[in-house]
Every structure is written in C-alpha cells, then in structure tokens.
C-alpha positions as CSV (number, residue, x, y, z in Angstrom):
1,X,-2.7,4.1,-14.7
2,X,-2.1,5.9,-17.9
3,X,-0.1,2.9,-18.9
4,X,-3.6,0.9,-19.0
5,X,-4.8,3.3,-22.0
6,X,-1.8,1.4,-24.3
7,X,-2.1,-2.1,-23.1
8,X,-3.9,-3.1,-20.1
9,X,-3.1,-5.9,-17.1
10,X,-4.6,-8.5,-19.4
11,X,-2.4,-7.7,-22.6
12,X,-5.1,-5.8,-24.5
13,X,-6.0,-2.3,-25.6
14,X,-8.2,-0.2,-23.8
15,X,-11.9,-0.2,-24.8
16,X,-13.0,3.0,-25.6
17,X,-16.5,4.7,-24.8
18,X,-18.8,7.5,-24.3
19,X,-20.6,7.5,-21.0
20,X,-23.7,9.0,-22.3
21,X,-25.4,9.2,-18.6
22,X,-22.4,9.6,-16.3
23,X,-22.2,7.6,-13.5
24,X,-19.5,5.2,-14.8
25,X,-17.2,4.0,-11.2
26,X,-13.3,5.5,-12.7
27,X,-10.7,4.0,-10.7
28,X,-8.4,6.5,-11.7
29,X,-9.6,9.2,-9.3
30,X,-11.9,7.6,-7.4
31,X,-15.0,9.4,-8.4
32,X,-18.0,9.2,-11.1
33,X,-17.9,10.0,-14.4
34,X,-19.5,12.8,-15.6
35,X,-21.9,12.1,-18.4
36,X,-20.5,12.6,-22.0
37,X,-17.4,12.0,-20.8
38,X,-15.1,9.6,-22.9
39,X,-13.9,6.7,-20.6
40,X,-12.0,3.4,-21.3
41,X,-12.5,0.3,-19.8
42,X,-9.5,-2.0,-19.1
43,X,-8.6,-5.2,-17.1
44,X,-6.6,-4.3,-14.2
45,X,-4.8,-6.6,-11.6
46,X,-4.3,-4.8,-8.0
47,X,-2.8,-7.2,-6.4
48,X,-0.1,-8.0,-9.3
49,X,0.9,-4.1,-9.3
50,X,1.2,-4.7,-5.2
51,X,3.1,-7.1,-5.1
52,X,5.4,-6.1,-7.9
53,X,6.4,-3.5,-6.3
54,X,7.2,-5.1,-3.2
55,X,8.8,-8.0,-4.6
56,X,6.3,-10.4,-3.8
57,X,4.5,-13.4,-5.5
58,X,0.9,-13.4,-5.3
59,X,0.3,-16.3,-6.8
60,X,-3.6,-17.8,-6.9
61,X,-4.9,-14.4,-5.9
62,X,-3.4,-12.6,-8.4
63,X,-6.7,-11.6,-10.1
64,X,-7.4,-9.2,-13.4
65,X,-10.8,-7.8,-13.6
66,X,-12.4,-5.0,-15.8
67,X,-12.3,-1.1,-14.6
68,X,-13.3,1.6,-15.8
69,X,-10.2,4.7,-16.3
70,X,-10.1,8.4,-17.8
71,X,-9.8,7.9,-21.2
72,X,-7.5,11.1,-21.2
73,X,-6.1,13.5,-18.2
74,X,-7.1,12.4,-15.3
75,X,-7.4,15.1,-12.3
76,X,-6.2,12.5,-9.5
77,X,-8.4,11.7,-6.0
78,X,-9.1,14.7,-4.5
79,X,-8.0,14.6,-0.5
80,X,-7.1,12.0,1.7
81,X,-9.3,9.4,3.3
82,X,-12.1,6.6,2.2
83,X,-13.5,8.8,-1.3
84,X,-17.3,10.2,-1.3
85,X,-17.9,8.2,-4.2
86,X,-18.1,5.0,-2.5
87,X,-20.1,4.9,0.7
88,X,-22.3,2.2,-0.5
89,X,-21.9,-1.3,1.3
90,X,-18.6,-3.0,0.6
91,X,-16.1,-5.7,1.1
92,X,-12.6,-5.6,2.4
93,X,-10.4,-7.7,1.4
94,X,-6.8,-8.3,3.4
95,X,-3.7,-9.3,2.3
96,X,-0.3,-10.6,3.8
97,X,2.9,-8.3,3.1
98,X,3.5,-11.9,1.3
99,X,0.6,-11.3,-0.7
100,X,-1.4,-13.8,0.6
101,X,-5.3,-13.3,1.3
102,X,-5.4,-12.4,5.5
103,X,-9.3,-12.2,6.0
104,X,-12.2,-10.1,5.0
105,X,-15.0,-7.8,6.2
106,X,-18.8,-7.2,5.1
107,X,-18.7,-3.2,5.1
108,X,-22.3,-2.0,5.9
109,X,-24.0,1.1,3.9
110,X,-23.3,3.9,6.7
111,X,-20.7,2.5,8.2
112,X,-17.6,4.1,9.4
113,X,-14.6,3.3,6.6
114,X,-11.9,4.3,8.4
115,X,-12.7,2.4,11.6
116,X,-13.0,-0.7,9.6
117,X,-9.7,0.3,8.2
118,X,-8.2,0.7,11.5
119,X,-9.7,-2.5,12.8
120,X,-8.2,-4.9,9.9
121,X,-4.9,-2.6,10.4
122,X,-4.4,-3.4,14.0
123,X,-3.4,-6.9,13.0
124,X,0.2,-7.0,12.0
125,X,0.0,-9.3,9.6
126,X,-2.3,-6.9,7.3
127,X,-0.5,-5.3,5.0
128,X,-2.8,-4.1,2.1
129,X,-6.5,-3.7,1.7
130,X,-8.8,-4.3,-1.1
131,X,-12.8,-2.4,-1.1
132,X,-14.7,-4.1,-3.3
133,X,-18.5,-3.4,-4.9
134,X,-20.2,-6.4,-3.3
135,X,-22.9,-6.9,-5.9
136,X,-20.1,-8.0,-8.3
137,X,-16.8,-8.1,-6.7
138,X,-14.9,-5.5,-8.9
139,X,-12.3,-3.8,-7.2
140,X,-13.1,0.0,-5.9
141,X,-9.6,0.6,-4.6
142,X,-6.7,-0.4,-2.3
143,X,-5.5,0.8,1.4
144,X,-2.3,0.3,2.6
145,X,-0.7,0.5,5.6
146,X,0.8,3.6,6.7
C-alpha cells in the first residue's frame, strides 16, 4: 500500500493528517490508529488490485472508495485470522474468480467470522471476499481463498 502515499487508486495524492484522538480504521494493518498519529487518507480500489493480479476484468464493480493508511512505516497485521479491530457487525461481500459480485452476507456483532468465511467458501464459485463497515460501506479488508 505504500504506493497509495505517492498517488492513490483514484490518481491523486494522499491527504495527509493528524489523528488527534486515535481511533482512525488504517487498512494498512488492520488496526486503529493511535491518537497523534499522522495518517493519510487515500482512495483505494480492492477489487481492481484483485483482479489485476489475476488477470481479470471487474468491470461495473470495480469501485474506489476512501481509506485511511500509515502515513509512514507501517508494522503489518499482526497474526492470522479475522483482526480484533473489527468485530463490529459487517457485510461480506463475494466475488467470482471472474470478478464478478457472487452474493453477500449480513455479519452480526458477535458472530463467528471465520464460520461465515467458511460458509461463503464452501461454494466453489467464491473466490474473494470483501468485509465491509455496514454503516457506510467502506471496505475493512479482503479474504481469499486458500
């Protein structure tokens, strides 16, 4: 993602900022800011990065949207598996290996991640997932199959 810090998905530079009170979602790493931390926010198209890199055309749903990065290093996700920072209630979001939208889940608050994972992951035709925040829609991150 440090390519987003010169020019982002949408062709622009990154805005820069101070996230005075922390808190900020960074896509980056997967986790929270931490307050005074310098930040930049950029657009970023998931699916475009997907299916460049396996040669597909996603076409309509080929969507940019704003996220929030390390303005600087960035330490990586820590572990493996759904990331602590984003238990709250979701969506999933499936795509095709054709890049094609598949079908989609309401994640509950307190639900189990991964079994939701699984469940979309059983059918074949599943080859990426999308979490999104589901009071605006931004992206939160991607799964893929394994």
């Amino acid at each position: 993602m440090t390519e987003l810090l010169r020019r982002d998905d949408a062709g622009n530079p990154p805005r820069l900022l101070i996230d005075d009170e922390g808190g900020s979602p960074l896509r980056c790493c997967l986790t929270k800011a931490e307050a005074g931390a310098e930040i930049a926010l950029v657009s970023y198209a998931p699916l475009r990065r997907w299916a460049v890199e396996n040669g597909v055309e996603p076409g309509a749903y080929d969507e940019v949207g704003p996220v929030f990065v390390h303005a600087g290093e960035c330490p990586g996700q820590e572990g493996e598996g759904w990331p602590v920072a984003h238990t709250a209630q979701r969506v999933l979001r499936a795509y095709t290996a054709k890049g094609t939208i598949h079908s989609g889940r309401l994640l509950p608050a307190g639900a189990d991640p991964e079994a939701w994972l699984e469940e979309l992951f059983a059918e074949p035709e599943v080859a990426v997932v999308h979490v999104r925040a589901v009071e605006f829609g931004c992206f939160q991150f991607a799964a893929h199959r394994s």
